[in-house]
LOTI-90731 format. One line per field, with one value per residue (C-alpha): x, y, z. Coordinates in steps of 0.02 Angstrom, whole numbers, padded with zeros to 5 digits, always signed. Example, Ala and Ser with C-alpha at 12.3 -4.5 7.8 and 13.67 -1.06 7.14 Angstrom:
<pts>
east +00615, +00684 .
north -00225, -00053 .
up +00390, +00357 .
</pts>
This chain:
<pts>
east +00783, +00946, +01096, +01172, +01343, +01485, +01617, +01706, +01880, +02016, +01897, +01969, +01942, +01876, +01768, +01555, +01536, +01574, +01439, +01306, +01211, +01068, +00911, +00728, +00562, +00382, +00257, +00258, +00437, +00468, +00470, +00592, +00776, +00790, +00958, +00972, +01069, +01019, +01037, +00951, +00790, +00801, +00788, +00654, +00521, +00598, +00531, +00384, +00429, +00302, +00420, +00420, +00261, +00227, +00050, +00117, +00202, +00381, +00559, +00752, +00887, +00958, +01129, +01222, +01354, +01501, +01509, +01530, +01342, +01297, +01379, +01310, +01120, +01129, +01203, +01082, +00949, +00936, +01051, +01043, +01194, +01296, +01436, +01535, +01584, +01416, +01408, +01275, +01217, +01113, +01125, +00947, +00844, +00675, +00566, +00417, +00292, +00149, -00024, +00049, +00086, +00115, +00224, +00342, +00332, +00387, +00512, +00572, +00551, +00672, +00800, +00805, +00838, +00970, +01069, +01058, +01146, +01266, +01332, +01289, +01199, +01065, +00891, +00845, +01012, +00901, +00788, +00613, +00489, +00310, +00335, +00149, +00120, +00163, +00326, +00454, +00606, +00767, +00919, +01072, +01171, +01344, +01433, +01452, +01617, +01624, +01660, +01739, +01633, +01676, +01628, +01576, +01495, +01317, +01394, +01460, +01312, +01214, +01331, +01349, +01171, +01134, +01248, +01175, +00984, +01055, +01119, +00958, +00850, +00768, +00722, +00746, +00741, +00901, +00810, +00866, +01061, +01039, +01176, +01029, +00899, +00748, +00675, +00522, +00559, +00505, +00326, +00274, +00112, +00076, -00026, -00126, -00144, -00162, -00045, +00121, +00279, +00303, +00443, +00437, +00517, +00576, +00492, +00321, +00392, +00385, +00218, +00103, +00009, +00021, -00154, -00108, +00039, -00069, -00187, -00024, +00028, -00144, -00039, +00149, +00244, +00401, +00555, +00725, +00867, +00984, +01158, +01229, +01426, +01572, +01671, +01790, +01689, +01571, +01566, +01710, +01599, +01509, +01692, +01754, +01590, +01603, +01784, +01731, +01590, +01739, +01835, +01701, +01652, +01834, +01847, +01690, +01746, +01910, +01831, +01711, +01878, +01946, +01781, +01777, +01955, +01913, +01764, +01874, +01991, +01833, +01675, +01523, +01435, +01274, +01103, +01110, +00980, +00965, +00916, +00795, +00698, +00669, +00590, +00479, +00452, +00503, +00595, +00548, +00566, +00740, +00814, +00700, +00806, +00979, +00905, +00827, +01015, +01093, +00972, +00982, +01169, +01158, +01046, +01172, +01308, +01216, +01210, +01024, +00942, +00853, +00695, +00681, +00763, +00634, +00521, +00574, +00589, +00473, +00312, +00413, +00476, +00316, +00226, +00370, +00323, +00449, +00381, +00382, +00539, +00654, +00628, +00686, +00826, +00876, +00859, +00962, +01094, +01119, +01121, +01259, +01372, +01355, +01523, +01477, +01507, +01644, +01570, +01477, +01564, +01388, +01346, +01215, +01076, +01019 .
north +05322, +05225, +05215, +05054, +04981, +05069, +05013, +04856, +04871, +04874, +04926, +05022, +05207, +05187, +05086, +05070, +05127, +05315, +05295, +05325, +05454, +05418, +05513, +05504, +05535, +05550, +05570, +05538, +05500, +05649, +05739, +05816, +05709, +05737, +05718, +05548, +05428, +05269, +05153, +05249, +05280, +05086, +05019, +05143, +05098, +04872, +04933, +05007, +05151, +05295, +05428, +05341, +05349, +05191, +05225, +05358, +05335, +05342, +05293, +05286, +05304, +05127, +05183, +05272, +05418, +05497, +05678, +05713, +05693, +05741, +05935, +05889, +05875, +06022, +06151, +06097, +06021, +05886, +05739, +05778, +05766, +05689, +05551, +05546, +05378, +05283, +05087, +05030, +04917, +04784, +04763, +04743, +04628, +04710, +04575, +04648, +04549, +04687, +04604, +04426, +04439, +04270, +04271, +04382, +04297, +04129, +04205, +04314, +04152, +04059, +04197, +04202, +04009, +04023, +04168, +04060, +03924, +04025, +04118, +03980, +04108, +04062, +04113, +04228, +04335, +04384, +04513, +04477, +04582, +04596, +04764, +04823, +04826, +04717, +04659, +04586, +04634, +04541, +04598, +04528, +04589, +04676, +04650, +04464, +04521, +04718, +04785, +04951, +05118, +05193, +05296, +05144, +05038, +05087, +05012, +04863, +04823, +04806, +04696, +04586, +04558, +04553, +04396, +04304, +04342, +04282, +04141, +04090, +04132, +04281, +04440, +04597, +04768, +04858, +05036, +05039, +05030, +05229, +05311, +05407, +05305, +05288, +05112, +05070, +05094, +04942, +04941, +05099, +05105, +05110, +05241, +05175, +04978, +05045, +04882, +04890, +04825, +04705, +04599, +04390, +04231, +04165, +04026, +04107, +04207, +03989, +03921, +04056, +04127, +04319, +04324, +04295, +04392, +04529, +04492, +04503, +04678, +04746, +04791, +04802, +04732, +04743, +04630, +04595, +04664, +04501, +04544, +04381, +04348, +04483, +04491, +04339, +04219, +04216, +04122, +04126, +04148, +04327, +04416, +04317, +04380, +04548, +04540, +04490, +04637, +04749, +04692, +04699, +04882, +04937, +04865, +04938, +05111, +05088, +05026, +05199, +05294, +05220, +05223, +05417, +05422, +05334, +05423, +05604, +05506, +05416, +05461, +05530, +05357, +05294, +05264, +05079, +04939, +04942, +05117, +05082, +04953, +05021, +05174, +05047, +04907, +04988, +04839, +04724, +04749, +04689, +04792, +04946, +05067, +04999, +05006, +05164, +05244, +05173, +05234, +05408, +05405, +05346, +05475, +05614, +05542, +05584, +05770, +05739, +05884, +05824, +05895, +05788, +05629, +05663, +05652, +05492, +05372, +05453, +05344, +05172, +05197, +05241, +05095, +04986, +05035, +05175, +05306, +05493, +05541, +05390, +05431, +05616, +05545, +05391, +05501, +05687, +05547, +05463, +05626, +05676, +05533, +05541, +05571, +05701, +05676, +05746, +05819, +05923, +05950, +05996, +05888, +05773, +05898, +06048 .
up +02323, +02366, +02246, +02198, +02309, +02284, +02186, +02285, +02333, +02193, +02049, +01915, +01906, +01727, +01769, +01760, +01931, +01873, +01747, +01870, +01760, +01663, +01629, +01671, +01574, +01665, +01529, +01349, +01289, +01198, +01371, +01479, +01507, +01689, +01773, +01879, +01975, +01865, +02016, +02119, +01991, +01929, +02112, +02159, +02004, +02040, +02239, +02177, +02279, +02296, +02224, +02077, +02030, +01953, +01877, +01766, +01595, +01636, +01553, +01607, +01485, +01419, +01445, +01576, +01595, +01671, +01733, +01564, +01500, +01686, +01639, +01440, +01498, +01616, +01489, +01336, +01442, +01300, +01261, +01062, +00984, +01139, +01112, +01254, +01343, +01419, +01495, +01546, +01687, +01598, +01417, +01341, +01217, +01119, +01046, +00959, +00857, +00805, +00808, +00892, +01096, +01087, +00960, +01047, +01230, +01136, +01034, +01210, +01297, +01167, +01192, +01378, +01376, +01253, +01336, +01486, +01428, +01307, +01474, +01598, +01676, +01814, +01749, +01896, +01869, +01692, +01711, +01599, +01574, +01481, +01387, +01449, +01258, +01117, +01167, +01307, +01364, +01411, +01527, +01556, +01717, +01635, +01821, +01768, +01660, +01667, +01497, +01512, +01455, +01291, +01152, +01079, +01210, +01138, +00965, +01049, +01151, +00979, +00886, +01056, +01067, +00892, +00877, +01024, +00954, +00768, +00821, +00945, +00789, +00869, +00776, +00895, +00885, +00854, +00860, +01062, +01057, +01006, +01157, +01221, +01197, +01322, +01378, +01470, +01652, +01744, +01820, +01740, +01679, +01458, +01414, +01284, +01405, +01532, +01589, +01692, +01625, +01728, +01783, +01752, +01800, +01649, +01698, +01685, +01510, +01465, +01533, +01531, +01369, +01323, +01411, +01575, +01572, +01525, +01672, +01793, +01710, +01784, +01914, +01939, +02070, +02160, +02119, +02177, +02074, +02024, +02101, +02004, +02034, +02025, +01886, +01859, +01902, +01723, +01571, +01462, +01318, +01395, +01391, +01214, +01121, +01199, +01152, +00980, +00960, +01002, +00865, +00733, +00788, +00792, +00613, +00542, +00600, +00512, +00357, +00366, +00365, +00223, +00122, +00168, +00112, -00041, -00085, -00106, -00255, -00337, -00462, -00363, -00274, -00331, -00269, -00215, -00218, -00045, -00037, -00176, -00088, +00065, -00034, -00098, +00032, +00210, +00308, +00422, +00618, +00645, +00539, +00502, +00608, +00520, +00329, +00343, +00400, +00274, +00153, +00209, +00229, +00041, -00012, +00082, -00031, -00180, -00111, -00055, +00052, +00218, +00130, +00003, +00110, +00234, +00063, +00012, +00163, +00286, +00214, +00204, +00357, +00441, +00354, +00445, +00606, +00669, +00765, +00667, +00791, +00753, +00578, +00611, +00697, +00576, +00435, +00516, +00586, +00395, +00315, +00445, +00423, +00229, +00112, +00007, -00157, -00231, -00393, -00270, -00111, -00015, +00145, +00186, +00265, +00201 .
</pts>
């Protein structure tokens, strides 16, 4: 497997180029995180190469990593708890529309054409993909401007692409800008199809129905990685929205700190609406992963142990569509964040 370039001449130190970790799953995605060099893996399963065993359920980590999360995954063999810096070399779209295929190549089809001409980027510099499932995925090369890795970037990357999918009319799913989440890696074979995910034109993501897509995931198929222009020569509008999603995470992060602040002077919270109807109605795919946090994070304000959280939002959540382990995770992660109340001084999880 070969790595990607190295980084051209005058680069910054800090730069994506010393994220080159990521992570690797064969098997079912609860399996072993095996150390990787993303490039390397990524270009391997686009090649179809033979190591990568492309008929065998498989996933890379969305994000990637400095020698930080490299030393991380080796000492705790799991990436659990980890939030150090990542980057990431494309920054990814989920469209999911259970029971309508269709649906979601349209919908994938409408994004594609509207990141295109938001960025003025050339079609074939997005990477497309039928999911192998129910769903498509979109990739936009981050070399076109470059963003710097942070603490954040996994934050960033969410409220960048959220924006563009808003404002193309697009529901997505927000469940994959998790630091150490796992996506689909590409031409690896779905357990339960039995189809590849398999890279497409955007072209054919336009023109052909959800059947024939399927009928080309029968098999996957090497592609060309898009090596669209360096940095400098984009889109005004990629850096100023990324520049804008920086702004609105910075801000949300100091508006947590003050409501934590707050919280120690003030009466014990209260169970909000919010939290109320997603114990009774779930949420809808968009924002399943973001309402059932916010619940749980209200319910560890309250003093609420991770029994009885687990208890209360598991079903809805379930009913919406999660899988059982992004519940865990949604729910531990609310309860964590949670500002106790200060009548009782006890944490979120029990």
């Amino acid at each position: 497997m070969t790595s990607r370039p190295a980084r051209r001449k005058g680069a910054a130190m800090n730069s994506l180029s010393d994220c080159r970790f990521g992570y690797r799953i064969v098997g079912p995605c609860s399996g072993e995180r095996r150390l990787i060099d993303w490039w390397a893996a990524f270009n391997a399963y686009a090649a179809c190469d033979e190591r990568a065993r492309c008929d065998a359920e498989a996933y890379l980590s969305s994000f990637t990593f400095d020698v930080a999360f490299r030393d991380y995954l080796t000492r705790t063999s799991s990436t659990k708890g980890y939030a150090g810096e990542c980057g990431a070399p494309f920054l990814w779209w989920d469209i999911d529309r259970d029971g309508s295929p269709d649906a979601a190549r349209t919908d994938a089809a409408k994004l594609a054409l509207a990141i295109s001409d938001r960025f003025a980027v050339a079609e074939d510099d997005l990477l497309a993909f039928y999911s192998g499932s129910k769903g498509f995925h979109l990739g936009l090369p981050v070399s076109l401007w470059e963003p710097p890795p942070s603490a954040d970037f996994h934050r960033i990357a969410r409220r960048f692409c959220e924006v563009v999918a808003d404002a193309a009319g697009v529901v997505i799913d927000t469940g994959i800008y998790d630091a150490v989440r796992a996506l689909r890696a590409p031409n690896s074979r779905h357990p339960k199809t039995g189809l590849h995910k398999r890279r497409l034109p955007v072209e054919a993501l336009m023109h052909l129905d959800a059947a024939a897509i399927m009928d080309l995931a029968k098999t996957p198929e090497p592609f060309d990685v898009p090596t669209p222009p360096a940095s400098g020569r984009c889109d005004w509008n990629i850096a100023a929205d990324w520049s804008a999603a920086t702004e609105h995470v910075r801000n949300e992060a100091e508006a947590k700190v003050s409501r934590r602040a707050a919280a120690k002077s003030t009466a014990a919270p209260m169970l909000n609406r919010l939290t109320l109807a997603f114990i009774r109605d779930g949420a809808d795919t968009g924002d399943r992963h973001r309402l059932l946090y916010s619940a749980a994070r209200n319910l560890g304000e309250l003093g609420c142990p991770l029994s009885l959280a687990v208890a209360l939002l598991t079903e809805s959540a379930l009913d919406s569509g999660l899988p059982p382990a992004d519940v865990r995770r949604q729910i531990e992660c609310g309860l964590k964040d949670a500002v106790p109340s200060p009548s009782d001084g006890k944490g979120g999880a029990a």
